[in-house]
KETIRO-904839 format. One record per residue (C-alpha): residue number from 0; residue in one letter; x, y, z. Coordinates in Angstrom, 2 decimals. Layout:
N
NUM; a; X; Y; Z
...
***
This chain:
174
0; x; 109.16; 117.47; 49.15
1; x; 106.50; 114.50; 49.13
2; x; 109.34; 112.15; 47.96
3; x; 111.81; 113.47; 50.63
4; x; 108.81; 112.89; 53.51
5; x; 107.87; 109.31; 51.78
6; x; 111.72; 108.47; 52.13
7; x; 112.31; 109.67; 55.79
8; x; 109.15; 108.06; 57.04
9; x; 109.88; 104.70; 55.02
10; x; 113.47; 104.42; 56.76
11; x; 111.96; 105.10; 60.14
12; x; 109.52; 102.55; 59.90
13; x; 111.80; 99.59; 57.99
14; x; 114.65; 100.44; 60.84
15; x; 111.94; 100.12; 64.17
16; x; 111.65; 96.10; 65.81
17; x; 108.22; 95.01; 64.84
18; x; 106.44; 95.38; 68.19
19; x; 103.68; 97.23; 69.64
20; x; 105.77; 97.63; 72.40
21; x; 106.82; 100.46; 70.18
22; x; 104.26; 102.31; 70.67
23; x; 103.48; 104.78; 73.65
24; x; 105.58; 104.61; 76.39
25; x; 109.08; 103.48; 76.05
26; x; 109.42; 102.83; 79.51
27; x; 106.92; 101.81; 81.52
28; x; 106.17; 103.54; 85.02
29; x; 106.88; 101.81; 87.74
30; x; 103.32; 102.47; 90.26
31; x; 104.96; 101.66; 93.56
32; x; 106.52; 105.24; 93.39
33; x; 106.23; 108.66; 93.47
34; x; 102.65; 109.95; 93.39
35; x; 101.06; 106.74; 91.32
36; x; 99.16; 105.88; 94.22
37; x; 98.11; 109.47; 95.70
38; x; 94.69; 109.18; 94.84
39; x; 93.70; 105.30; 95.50
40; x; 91.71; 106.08; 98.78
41; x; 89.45; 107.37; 96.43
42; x; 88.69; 104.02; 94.76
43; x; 85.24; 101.99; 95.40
44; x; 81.78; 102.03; 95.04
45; x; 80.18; 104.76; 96.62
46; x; 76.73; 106.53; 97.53
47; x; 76.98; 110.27; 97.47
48; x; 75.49; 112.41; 99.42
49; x; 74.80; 116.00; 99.47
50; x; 77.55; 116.74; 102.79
51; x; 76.20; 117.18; 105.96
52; x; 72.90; 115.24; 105.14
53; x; 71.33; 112.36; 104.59
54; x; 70.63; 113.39; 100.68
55; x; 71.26; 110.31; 98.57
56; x; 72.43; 112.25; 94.78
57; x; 74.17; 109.75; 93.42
58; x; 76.09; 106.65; 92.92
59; x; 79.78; 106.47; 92.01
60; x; 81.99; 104.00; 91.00
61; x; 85.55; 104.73; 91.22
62; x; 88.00; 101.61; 89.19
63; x; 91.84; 101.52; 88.97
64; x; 91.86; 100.77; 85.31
65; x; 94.92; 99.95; 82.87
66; x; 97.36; 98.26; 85.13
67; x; 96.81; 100.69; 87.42
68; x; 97.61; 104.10; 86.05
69; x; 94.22; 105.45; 85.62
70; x; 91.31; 106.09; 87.77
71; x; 88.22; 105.82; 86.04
72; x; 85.20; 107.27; 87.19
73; x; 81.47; 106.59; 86.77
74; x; 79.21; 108.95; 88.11
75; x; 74.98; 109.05; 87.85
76; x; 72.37; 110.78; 89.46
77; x; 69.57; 108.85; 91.87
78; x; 67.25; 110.84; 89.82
79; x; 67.16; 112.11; 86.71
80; x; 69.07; 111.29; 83.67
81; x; 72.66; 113.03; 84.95
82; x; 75.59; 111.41; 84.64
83; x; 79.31; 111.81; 83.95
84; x; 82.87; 109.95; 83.60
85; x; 85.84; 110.96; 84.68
86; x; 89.61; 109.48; 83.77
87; x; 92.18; 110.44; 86.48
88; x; 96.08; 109.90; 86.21
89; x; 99.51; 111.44; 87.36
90; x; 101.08; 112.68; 84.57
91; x; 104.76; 111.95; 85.35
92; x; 105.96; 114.54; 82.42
93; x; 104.38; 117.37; 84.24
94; x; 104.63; 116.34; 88.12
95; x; 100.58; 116.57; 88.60
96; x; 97.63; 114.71; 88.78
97; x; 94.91; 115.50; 85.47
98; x; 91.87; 114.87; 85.34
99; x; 89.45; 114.60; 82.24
100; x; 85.71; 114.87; 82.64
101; x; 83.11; 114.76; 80.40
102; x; 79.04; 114.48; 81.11
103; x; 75.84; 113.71; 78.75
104; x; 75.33; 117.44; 79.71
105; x; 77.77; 118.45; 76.95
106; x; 80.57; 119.58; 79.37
107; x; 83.95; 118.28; 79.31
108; x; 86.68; 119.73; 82.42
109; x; 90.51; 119.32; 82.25
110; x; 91.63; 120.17; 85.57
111; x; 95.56; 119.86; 87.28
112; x; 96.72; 119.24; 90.79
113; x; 98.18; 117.12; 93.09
114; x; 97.82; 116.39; 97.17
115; x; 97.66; 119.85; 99.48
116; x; 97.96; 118.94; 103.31
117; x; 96.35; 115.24; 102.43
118; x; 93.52; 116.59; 99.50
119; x; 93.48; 115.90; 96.52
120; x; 93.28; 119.62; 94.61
121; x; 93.05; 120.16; 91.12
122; x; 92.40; 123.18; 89.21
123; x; 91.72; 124.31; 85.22
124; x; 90.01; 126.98; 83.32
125; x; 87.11; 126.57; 80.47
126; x; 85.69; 128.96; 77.92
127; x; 82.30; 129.26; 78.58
128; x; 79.55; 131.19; 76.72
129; x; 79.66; 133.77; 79.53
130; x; 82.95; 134.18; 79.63
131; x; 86.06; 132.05; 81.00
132; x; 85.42; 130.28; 84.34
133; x; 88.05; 128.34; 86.56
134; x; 87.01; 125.15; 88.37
135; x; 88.56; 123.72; 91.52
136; x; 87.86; 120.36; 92.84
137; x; 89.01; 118.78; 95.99
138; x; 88.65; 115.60; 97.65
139; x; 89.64; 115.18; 101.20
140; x; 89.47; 111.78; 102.57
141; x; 88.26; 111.49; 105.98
142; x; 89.38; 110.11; 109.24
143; x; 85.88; 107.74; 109.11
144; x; 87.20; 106.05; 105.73
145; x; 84.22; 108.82; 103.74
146; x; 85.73; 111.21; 100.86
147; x; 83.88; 114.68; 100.73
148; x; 84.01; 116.28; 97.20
149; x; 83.90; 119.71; 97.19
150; x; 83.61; 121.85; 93.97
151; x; 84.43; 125.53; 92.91
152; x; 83.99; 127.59; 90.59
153; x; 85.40; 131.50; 90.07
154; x; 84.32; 133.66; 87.58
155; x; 86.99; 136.39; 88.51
156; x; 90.60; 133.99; 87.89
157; x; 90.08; 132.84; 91.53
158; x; 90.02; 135.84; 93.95
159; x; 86.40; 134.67; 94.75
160; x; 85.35; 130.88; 94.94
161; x; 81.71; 129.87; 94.76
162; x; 80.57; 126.04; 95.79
163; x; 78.61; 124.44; 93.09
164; x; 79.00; 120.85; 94.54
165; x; 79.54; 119.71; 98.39
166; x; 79.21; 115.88; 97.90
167; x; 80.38; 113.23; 100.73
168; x; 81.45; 109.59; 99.46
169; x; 79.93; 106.83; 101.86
170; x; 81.21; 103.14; 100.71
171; x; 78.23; 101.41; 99.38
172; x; 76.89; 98.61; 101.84
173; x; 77.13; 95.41; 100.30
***
């Protein structure tokens, strides 16, 4: 059986052009359609606040990264150590926008979506210690050129939603 796999592997790689164009994507996708650009009005450098006040949390930096296909965020606290990355893409396979999240607080979010009456929604669940919880994140850009960020959680599979994050995006002043 070795021998066989050795073989079959052998005459795959001897018959492929040498190029690491090989690898990945055969195709590449073309940005200018479909929902490759849903998400851009979220890109910039930001100051986030808790909504509604005058709060300074945070600081955000929000980068088009990789041609263009992924949204990369960088996220820290004003105070305290917090802070948190986040890599955002439409995944064309699945129709729907994923993003991964992870913090130096040891958790790590995959959550789904795509645009709902002009926000950004995206949902996933997570094992937790206490159980399985569902997270729901949306953005909504506003009419002033702000984002607010407003984050969910549901302990009950979503027939209750309870805000653990109201943040609003204001476009650092240079």
């Amino acid at each position: 059986m070795q021998l066989f796999f050795y073989l079959f592997i052998s005459q795959v790689l001897i018959n492929q052009p040498k190029s690491i164009s090989n690898v990945g994507y055969v195709e590449l996708a073309d940005t200018t359609i479909n929902h490759f650009r849903d998400f851009d009005f979220w890109i910039g450098e930001w100051d986030v606040y808790t909504y509604g006040t005058e709060n300074l949390g945070g600081h955000s930096i929000i980068e088009a990264i990789i041609d263009s296909f992924v949204i990369k965020e960088s996220y820290q606290t004003v105070q305290g150590p917090y802070k948190g990355t986040s890599l955002n893409k439409y995944n064309r396979s699945i129709k729907k926008w994923e993003q991964f999240w992870v913090d130096n607080g040891g958790l790590s979010l995959h959550i789904q979506g795509g645009l709902i009456d002009d926000k950004m929604v995206m949902v996933g669940a997570r094992n937790t210690p206490k159980g399985e919880v569902w997270d729901k994140i949306q953005w909504t850009p506003l009419e002033d050129g702000t984002v607010r960020q407003e984050w969910l959680q549901s302990n009950d599979y979503g027939a209750n939603w309870n805000k653990v994050f109201d943040g609003h995006y204001k476009r650092k002043k240079e």
